[in-house]
C-alpha positions in Angstrom: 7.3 -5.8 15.4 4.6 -3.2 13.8 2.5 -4.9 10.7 3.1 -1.6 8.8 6.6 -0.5 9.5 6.6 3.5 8.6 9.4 4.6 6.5 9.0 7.8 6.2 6.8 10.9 7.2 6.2 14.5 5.6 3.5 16.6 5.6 0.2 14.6 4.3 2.5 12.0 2.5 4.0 8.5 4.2 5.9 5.9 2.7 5.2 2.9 4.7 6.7 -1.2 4.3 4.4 -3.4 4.1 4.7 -7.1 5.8 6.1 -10.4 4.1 2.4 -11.3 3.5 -0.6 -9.4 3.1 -3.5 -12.4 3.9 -6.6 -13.0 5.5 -4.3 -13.1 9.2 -2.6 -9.9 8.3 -4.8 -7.3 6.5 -6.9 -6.7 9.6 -4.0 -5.3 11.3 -2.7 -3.8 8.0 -6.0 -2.0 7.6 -5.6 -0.8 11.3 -2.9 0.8 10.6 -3.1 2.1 7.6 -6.9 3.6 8.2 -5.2 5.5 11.0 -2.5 7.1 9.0 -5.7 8.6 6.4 -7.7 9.3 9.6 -4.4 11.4 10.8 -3.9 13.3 7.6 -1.9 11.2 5.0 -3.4 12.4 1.9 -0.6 10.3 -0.4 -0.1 6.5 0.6 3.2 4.7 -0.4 3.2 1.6 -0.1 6.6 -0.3 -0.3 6.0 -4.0 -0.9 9.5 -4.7 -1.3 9.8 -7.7 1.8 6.0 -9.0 0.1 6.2 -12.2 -0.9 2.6 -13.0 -0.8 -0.7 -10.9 -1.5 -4.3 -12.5 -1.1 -7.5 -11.5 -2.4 -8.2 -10.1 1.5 -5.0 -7.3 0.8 -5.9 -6.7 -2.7 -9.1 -5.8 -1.5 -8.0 -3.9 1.4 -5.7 -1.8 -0.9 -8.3 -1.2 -3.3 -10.5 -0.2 -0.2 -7.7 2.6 0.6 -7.5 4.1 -2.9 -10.7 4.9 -2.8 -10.7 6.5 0.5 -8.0 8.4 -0.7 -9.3 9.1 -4.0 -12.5 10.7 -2.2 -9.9 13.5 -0.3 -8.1 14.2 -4.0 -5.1 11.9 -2.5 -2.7 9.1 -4.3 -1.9 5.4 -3.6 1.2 4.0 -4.6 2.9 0.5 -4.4 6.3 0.6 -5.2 9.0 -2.7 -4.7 6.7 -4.8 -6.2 8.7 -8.1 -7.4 7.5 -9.6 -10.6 4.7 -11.7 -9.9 3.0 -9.0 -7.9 3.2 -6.2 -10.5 1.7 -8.8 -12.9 -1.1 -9.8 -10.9 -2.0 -5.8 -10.3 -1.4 -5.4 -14.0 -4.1 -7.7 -14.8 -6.5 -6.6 -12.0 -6.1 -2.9 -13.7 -5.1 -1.8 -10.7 -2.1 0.0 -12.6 -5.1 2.6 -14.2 -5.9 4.0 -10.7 -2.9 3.6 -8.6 0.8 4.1 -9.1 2.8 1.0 -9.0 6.3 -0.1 -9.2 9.2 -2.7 -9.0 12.3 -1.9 -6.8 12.6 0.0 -3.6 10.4 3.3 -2.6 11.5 6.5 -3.6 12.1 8.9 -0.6 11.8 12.2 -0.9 
């Protein structure tokens, strides 16, 4: 099973699930993948974290890391499906002042 299962693709935007856990075992392959989706052309990142049950410091870094890759080519992060305990933690890390994010599932286009 792919760490970073790809929902959707169009043009420079992907909407992409993210795993059950986003830890120090996962994010390495997360990054993998998601690195190769900027380094192909996604300009705007969705993330949905709606089967994430666990987020470490390692995947809050590695998300930060990719907002500001794609801040640098004028392109968006968003984290959508967040459950409760999630969207609080991002809350109070501020990441809700540079990145979109958002309970329930990812919008589609």
């Amino acid at each position: 099973m792919d760490v970073l299962h790809i929902m959707e693709r169009e043009g420079d935007r992907v909407v992409a699930q993210l795993p059950e856990d986003v830890d120090l075992y996962t994010t390495p392959s997360v990054s993998t993948a998601v690195n190769g989706l900027i380094d192909s052309g996604c300009c705007h990142l969705v993330l949905d974290a709606t089967r994430t049950l666990h987020m470490d410091s390692t995947g809050v870094s590695a998300l930060v890391g990719w907002y500001q890759r794609l801040d640098v080519i004028g392109g968006s992060l968003g984290v959508t499906g967040l459950h409760d305990g999630l969207l609080r933690m991002f809350t109070i890390l501020g990441l809700d002042n540079v990145m979109s994010l958002t309970p329930g599932p990812a919008a589609t286009a």
